[in-house]
Legacy VTK file of the C-alpha trace (Angstrom):
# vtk DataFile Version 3.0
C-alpha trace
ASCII
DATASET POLYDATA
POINTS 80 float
9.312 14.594 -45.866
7.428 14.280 -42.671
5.715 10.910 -43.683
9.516 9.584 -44.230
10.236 10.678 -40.533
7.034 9.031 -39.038
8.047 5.906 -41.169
11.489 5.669 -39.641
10.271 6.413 -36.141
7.335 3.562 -35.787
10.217 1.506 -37.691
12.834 2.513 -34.876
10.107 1.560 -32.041
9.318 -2.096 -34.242
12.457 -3.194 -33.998
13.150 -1.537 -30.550
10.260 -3.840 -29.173
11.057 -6.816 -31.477
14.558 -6.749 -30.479
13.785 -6.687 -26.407
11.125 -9.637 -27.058
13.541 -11.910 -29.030
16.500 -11.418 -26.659
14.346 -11.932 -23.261
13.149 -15.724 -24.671
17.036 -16.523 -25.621
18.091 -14.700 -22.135
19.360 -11.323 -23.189
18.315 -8.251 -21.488
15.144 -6.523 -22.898
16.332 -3.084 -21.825
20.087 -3.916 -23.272
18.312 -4.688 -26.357
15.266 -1.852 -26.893
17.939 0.557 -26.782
20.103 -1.523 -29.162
17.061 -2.056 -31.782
16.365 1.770 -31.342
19.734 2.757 -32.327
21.071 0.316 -34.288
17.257 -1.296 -36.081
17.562 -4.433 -38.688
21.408 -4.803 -37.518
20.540 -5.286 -33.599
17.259 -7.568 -34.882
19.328 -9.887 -36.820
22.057 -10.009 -33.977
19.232 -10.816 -31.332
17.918 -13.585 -33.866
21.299 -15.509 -33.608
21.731 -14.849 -30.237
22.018 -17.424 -27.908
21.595 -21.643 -27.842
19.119 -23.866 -27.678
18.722 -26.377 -24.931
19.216 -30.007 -26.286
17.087 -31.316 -24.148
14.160 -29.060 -23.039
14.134 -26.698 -26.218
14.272 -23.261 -24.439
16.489 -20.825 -25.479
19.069 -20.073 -22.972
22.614 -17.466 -23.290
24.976 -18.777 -25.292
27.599 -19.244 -22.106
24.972 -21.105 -20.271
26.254 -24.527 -19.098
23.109 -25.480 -17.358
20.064 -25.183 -18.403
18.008 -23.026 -15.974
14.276 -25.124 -16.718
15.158 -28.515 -16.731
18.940 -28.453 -14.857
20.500 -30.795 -17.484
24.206 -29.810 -18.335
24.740 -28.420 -21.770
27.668 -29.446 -24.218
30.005 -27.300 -24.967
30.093 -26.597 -28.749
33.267 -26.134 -30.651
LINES 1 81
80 0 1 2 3 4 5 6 7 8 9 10 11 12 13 14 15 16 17 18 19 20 21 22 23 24 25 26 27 28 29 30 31 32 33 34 35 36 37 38 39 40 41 42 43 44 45 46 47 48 49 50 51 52 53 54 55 56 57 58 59 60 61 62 63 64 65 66 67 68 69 70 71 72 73 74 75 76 77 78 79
């Protein structure tokens, strides 16, 4: 029983960490999303995945209501 408790705690901080990481490069907050990943685990990780767009132009990954894009100041299209 207690290695099934260590097991879900190093899982809880994995995703906690994985979640902040992935959401900082597509310009979510780290902090929003540790806590997220801690609570929530493979849900929050697959939501900070998707997360986001992709700059045409410059290929960094920006929040999805961005209209500029904040490395190389090119205007975004709106998607529909």
């Amino acid at each position: 029983m207690e290695n099934i408790s260590q097991l879900i705690g190093i899982s809880s901080i994995i995703f906690s960490v994985a979640c902040a990481v992935f959401a900082e490069k597509r310009g979510g907050s780290p902090l929003v999303w540790f806590f997220l990943g801690l609570i929530f685990g493979p849900i929050a990780f697959i939501i900070a995945l998707t997360s986001g767009k992709q700059c045409p132009h410059c290929k960094s990954w920006l929040p999805s209501n961005a209209k500029i894009c904040r490395y190389c100041a090119k205007e975004l299209q709106e998607s529909k």
